[in-house]
Each structure stands twice: as structure tokens, then as C-alpha cells.
Backbone bond lengths (Angstrom), bond angles and torsions (degrees), N, CA, C in turn:
res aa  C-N    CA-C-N  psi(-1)  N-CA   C-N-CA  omega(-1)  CA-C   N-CA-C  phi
1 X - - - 1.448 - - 1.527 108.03 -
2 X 1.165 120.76 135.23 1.527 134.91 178.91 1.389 109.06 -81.30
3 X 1.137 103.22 142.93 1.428 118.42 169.26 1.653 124.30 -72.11
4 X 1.443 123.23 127.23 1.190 119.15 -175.46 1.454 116.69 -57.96
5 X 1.361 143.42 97.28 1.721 139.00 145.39 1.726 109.75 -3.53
6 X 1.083 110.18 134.19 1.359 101.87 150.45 1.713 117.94 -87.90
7 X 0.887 104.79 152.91 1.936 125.62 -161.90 1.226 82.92 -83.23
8 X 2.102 120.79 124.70 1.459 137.28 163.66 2.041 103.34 -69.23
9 X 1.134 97.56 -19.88 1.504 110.75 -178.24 2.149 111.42 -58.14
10 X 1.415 87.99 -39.06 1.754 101.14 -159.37 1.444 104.53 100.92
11 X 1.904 84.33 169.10 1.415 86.43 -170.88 1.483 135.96 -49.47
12 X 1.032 109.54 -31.25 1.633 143.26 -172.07 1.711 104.60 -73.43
13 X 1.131 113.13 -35.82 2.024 107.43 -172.27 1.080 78.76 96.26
14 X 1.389 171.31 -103.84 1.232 172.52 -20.33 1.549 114.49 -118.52
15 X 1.478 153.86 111.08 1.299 126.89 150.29 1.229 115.63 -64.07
16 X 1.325 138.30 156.28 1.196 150.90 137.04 1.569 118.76 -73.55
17 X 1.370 92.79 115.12 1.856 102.29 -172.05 1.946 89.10 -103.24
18 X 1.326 89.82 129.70 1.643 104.68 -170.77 2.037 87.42 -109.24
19 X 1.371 123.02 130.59 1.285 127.18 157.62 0.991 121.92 -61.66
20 X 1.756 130.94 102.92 0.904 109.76 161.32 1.375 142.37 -98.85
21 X 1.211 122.22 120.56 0.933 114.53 170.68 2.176 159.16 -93.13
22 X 0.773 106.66 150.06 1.809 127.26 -171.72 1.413 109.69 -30.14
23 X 1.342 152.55 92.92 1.094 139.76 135.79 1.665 127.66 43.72
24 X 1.318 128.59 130.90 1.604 99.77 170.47 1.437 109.31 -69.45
25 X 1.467 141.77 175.99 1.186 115.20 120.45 1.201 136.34 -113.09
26 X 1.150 125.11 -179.62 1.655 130.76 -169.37 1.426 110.81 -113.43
27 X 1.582 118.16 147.15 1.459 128.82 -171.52 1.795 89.27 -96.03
28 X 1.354 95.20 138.90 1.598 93.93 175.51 1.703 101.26 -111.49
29 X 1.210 112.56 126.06 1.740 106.85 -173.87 1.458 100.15 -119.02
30 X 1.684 102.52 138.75 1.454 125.13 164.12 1.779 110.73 -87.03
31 X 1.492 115.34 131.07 1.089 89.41 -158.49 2.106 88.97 -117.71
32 X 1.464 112.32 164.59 1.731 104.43 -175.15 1.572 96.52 -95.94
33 X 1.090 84.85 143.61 1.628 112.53 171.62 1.792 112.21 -130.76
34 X 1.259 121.41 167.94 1.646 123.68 -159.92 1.679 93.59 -107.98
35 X 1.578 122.84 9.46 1.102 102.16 -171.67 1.766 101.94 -130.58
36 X 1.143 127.22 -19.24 1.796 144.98 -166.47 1.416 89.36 -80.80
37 X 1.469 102.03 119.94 1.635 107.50 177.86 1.807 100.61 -64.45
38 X 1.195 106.06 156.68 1.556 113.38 164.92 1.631 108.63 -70.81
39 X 1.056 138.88 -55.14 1.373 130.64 168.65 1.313 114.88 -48.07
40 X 1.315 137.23 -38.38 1.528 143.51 160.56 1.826 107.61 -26.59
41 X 1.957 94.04 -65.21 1.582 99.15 -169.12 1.643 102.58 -70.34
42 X 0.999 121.22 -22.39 1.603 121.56 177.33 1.617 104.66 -57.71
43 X 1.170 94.71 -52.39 1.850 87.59 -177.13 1.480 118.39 -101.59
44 X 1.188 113.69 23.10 1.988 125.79 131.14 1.128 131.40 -82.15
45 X 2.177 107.85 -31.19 1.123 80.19 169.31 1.742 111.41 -86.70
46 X 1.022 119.30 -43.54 1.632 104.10 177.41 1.621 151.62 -40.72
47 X 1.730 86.62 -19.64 1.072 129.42 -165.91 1.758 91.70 -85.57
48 X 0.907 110.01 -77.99 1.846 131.77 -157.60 1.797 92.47 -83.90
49 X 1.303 109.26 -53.63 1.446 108.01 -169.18 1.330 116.27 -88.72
50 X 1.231 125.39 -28.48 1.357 129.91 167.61 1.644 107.35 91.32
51 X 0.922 106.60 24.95 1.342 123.08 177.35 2.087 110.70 -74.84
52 X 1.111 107.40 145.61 1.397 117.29 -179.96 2.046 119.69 -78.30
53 X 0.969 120.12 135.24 1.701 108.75 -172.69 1.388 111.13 -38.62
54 X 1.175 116.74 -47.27 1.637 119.25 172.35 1.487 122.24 -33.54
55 X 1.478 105.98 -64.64 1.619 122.40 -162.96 1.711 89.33 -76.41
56 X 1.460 99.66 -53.93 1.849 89.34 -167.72 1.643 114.17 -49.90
57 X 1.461 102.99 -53.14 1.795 92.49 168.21 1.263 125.12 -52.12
58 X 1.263 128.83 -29.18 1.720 132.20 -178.43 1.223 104.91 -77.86
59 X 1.806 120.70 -31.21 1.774 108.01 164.85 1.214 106.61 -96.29
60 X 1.682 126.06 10.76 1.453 93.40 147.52 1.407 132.34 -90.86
61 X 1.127 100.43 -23.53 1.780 116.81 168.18 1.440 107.07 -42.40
62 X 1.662 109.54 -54.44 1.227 124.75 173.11 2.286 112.69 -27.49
63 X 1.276 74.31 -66.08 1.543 100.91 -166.73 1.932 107.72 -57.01
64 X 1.299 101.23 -51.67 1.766 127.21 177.81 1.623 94.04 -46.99
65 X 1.675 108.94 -59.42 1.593 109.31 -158.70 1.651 107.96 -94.18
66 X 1.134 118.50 -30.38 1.285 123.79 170.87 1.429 139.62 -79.26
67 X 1.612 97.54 -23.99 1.181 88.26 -173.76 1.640 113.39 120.94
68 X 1.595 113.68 -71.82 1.195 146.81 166.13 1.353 139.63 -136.02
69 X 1.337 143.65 147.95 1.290 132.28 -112.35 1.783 90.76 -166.23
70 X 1.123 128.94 137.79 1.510 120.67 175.57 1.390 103.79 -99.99
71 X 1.396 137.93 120.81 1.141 141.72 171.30 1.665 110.58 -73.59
72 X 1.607 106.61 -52.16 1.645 108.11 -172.53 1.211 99.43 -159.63
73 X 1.549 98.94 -173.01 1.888 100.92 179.74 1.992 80.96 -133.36
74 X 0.727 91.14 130.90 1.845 92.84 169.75 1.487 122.13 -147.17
75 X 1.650 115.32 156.78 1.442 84.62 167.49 1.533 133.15 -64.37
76 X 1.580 114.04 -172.15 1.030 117.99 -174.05 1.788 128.40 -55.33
77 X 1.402 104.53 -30.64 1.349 120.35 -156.38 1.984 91.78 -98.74
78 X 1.631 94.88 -48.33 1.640 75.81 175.08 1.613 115.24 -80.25
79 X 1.339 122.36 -23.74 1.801 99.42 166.22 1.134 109.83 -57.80
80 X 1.769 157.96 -35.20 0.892 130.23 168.86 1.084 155.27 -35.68
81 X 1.636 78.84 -40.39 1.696 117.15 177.20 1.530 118.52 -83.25
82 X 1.016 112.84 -5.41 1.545 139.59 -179.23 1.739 109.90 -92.97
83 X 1.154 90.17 -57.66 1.675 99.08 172.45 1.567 119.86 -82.69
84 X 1.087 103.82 -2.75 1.799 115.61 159.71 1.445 113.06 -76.35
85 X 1.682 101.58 -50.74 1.605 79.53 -165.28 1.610 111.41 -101.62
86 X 1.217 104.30 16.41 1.669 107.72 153.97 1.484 113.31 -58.92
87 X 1.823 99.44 -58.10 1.648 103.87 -162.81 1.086 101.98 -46.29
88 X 1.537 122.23 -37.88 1.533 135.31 -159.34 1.483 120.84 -52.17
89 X 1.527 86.62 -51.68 1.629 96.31 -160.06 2.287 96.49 -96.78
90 X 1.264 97.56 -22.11 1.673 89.31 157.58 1.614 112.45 -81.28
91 X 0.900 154.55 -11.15 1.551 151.04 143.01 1.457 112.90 -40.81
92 X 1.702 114.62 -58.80 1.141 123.92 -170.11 1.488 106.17 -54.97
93 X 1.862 100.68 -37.24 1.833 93.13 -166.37 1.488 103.19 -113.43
94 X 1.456 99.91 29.39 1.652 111.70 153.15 2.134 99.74 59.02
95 X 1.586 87.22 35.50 1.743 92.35 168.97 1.209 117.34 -122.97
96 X 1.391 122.51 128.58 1.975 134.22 -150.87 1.656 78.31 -62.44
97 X 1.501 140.74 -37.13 1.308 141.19 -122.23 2.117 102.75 -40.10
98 X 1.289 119.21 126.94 1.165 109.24 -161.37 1.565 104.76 -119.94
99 X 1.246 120.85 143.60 1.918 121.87 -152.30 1.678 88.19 -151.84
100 X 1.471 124.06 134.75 0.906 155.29 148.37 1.536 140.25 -127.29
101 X 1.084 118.84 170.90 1.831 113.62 -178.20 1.738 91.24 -130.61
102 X 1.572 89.05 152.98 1.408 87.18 137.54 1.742 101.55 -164.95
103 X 1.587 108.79 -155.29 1.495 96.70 -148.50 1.766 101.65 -81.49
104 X 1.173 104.00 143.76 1.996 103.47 174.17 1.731 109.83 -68.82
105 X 1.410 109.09 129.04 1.411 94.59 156.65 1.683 157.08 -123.53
């Protein structure tokens, strides 16, 4: 006679279904300044955001008339990384242009 196994299941036979859940995400914002050409933010957002000539001009208009402009919603680790290589490549072309995230709600 064989010995009973213990059950990988638990005592019960049962799995335990754990929810998982989705990531937050984060709003990535272009922010206006009096000195970042508008064609500049056009080709960050297309550039960095992947945005189409259409949409990128309508969030730059966004940005020009508002103030601020939503580029994306992403997770946490890539808006960072998003708002890095903005600063980056506005440094390089000597434009304040200033981009942050924060959390969507």
C-alpha cells in the first residue's frame, strides 16, 4: 500500500486565485514656457511620444494655450524615462521646455 502524497493544492484541493492587479498609471505633462519653439515641442512629442503631426500639434496648441498639455499616461518607470529624455534632448537644444508626470486619477 502506498503512502498518501500531500496535495500541492492545500488542504482543501482548492487553488487560490490571487487578483491581479494593473499598474497605476502616470500623466506625463508638457509644460509652456515663453522661450521652447512650438515646432521644437512638435518633434518631442513625435519624437519621444510617438504621437502623429496631427495630435502632436493639437497638444501643442494644448500646451501654447493652456499652459499644459498631456503627452501620455504610462507606467511609472517609463514616465520617468519619458521625462528624462525630454530634459535631455531640451538641454542639448538649450530649451528650458519643462515635462513632468504625475499619478492619473
Amino acid at each position: 500500500m502506498a503512502a498518501k502524497a500531500a496535495s500541492p493544492l492545500g488542504e482543501t484541493g482548492t487553488i487560490s486565485k490571487e487578483k491581479v492587479q494593473e499598474p497605476p498609471l502616470y500623466r506625463v505633462l508638457l509644460h509652456n514656457d515663453d522661450y521652447t519653439t512650438m515646432e521644437f515641442v512638435i518633434m518631442i512629442l513625435e519624437r519621444v511620444f510617438e504621437k502623429n503631426n496631427d495630435e502632436a500639434t493639437r497638444i501643442m496648441l494644448n500646451v501654447h494655450y493652456e499652459g499644459v498639455g498631456l503627452a501620455g499616461l504610462y507606467t511609472r518607470e517609463i514616465a520617468e524615462t519619458k521625462v528624462a529624455v525630454v530634459h535631455r534632448l531640451a538641454r542639448k537644444s538649450q530649451f528650458p521646455l519643462r515635462c513632468s508626470f504625475e499619478r492619473d486619477t
